[in-house]
C-alpha positions as CSV (number, residue, x, y, z in Angstrom):
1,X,3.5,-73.8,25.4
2,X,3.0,-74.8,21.6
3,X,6.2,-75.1,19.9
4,X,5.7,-72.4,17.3
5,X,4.5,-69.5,19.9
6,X,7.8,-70.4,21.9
7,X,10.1,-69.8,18.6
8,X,8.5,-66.8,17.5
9,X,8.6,-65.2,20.9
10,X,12.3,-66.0,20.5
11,X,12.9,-64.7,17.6
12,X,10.8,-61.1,19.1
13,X,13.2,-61.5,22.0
14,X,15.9,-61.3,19.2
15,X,14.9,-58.0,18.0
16,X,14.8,-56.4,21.3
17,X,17.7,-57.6,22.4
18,X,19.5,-55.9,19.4
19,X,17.8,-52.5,20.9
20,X,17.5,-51.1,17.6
21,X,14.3,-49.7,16.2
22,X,11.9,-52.2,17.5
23,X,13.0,-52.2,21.2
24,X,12.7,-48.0,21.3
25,X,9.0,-47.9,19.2
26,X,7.2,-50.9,21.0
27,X,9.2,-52.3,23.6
28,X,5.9,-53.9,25.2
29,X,4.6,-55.8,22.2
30,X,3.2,-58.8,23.7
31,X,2.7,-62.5,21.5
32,X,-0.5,-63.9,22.7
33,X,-0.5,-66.6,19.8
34,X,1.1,-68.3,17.0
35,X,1.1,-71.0,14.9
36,X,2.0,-71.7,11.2
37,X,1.6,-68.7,9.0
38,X,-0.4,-66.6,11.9
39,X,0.3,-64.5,14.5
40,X,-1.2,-62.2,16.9
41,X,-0.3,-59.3,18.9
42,X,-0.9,-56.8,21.1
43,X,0.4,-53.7,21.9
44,X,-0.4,-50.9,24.9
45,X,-0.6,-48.0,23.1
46,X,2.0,-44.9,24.9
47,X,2.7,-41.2,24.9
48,X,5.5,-42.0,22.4
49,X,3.5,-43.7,20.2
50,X,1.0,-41.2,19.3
51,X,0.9,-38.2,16.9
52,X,0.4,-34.5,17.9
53,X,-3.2,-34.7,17.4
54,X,-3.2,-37.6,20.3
55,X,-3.5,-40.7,18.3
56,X,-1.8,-43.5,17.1
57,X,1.1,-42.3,14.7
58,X,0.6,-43.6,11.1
59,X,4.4,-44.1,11.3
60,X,4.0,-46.8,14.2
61,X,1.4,-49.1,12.5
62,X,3.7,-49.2,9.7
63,X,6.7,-50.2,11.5
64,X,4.4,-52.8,13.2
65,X,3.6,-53.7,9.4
66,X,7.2,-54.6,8.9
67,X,8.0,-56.3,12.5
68,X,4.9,-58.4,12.7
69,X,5.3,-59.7,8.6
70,X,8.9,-60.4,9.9
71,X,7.2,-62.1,12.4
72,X,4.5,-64.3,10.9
73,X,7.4,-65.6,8.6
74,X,9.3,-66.8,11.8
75,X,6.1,-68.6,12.4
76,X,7.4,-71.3,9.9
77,X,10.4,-71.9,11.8
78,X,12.5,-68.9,10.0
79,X,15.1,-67.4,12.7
80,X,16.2,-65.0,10.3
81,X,13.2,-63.7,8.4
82,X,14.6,-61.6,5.2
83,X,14.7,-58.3,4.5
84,X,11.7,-56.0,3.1
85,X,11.5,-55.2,-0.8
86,X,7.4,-53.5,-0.3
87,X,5.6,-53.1,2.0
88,X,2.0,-50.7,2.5
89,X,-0.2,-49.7,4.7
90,X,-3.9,-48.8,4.5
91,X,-5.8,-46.4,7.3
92,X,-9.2,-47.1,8.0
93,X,-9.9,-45.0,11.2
94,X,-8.0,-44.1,13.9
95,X,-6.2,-46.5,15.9
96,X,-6.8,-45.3,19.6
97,X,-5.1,-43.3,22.2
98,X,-3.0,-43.5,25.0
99,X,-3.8,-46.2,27.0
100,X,-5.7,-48.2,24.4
101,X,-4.5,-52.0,23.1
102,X,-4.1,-52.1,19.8
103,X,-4.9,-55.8,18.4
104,X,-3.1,-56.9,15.5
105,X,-3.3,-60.4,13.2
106,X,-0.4,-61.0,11.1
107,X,-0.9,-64.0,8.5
108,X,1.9,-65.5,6.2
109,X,0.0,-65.4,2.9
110,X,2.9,-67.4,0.5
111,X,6.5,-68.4,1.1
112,X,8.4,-69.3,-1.7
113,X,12.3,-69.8,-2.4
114,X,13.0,-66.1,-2.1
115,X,9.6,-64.1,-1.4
116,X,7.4,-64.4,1.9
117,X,4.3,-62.2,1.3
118,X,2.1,-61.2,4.5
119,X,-1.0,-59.2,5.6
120,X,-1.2,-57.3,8.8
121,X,-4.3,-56.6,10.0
122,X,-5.0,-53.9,13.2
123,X,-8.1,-53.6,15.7
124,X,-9.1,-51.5,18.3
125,X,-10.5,-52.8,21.9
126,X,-14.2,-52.6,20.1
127,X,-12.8,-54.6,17.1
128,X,-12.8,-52.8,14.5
129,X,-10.5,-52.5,11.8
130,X,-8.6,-49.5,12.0
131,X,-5.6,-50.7,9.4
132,X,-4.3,-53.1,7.3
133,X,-0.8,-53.5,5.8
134,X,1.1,-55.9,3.0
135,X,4.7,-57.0,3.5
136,X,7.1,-58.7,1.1
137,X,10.2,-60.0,2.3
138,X,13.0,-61.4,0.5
139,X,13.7,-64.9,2.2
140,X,16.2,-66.4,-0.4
141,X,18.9,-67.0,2.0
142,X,17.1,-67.3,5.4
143,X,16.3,-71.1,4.4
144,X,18.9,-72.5,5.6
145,X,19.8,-71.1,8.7
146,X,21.1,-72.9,12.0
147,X,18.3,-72.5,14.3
148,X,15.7,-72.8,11.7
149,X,13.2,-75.1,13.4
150,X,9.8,-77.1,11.0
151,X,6.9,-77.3,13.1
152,X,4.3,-80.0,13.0
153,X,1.4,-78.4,11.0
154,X,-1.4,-77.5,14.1
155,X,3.0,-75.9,16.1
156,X,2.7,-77.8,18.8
157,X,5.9,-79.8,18.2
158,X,9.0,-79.5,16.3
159,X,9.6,-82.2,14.0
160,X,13.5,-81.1,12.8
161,X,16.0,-78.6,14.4
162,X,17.2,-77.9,17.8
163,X,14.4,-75.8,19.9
164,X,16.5,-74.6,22.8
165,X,15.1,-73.2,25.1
């Protein structure tokens, strides 16, 4: 398993284990792939998930908004990924039902010294786009923390830190 994937299912791991919001909303978020600055995702959609018209709740595709940005910054080797100063959400269609897998591509867009911006992008089984999102995350101090891994450029190795396992 590339390097990179590993980490940033490591860093998911991290948020479920603190069984806060992200472990109660989407417990079965699976990482299918990740490398430098991308991401992607999938998620069975669930009864608790959906709105009382028996589709995905707006409110759920903007929490993934937040979670998978956090994520595509961990993709660069960030253990701690900031906090969130904006973030948005645009609704194309609806997103599916119970039942359905709801695809979704998040891509690191810049990181700088203090500001990570990303794009989240949704899909239903069919592949269309059902939403997008923007996330900005303030990164300042995540730079230098302890289990901060780099990756080599394509993720398959790490090149400085300590990837245990």
């Amino acid at each position: 398993m590339a390097a990179c994937l590993r980490f940033t299912r490591r860093v998911w791991k991290s948020f479920i284990d603190n069984k806060g919001h992200d472990a109660q909303c989407f417990p079965n978020l699976n990482i299918h792939h990740a490398k430098p600055g991308l991401v992607e995702c999938t998620l069975k959609i669930e009864p608790y998930n959906l709105n009382r018209v028996g589709t995905v709740h707006g409110g759920l595709i903007m929490s993934l908004t937040d979670t998978l940005g956090s994520l595509a910054v961990a993709t660069k080797g960030h253990y701690m990924t900031g906090v969130s100063t904006d973030i948005g959400t645009s609704f194309v269609r609806p997103a599916g039902k119970n039942g359905d897998i709801l695809h979704a591509t998040a891509t690191l867009t810049a990181l700088g010294k203090s500001l990570a911006f990303t794009r989240v992008e949704f899909r239903n089984p069919g592949g269309e786009l059902v939403a997008y999102g923007h996330h900005t995350k303030y990164v300042g101090r995540s730079h230098a923390h302890e289990k901060n891994l780099k990756f080599s450029d394509d993720g398959e190795m790490v090149v400085d830190g300590n990837d245990a396992i």
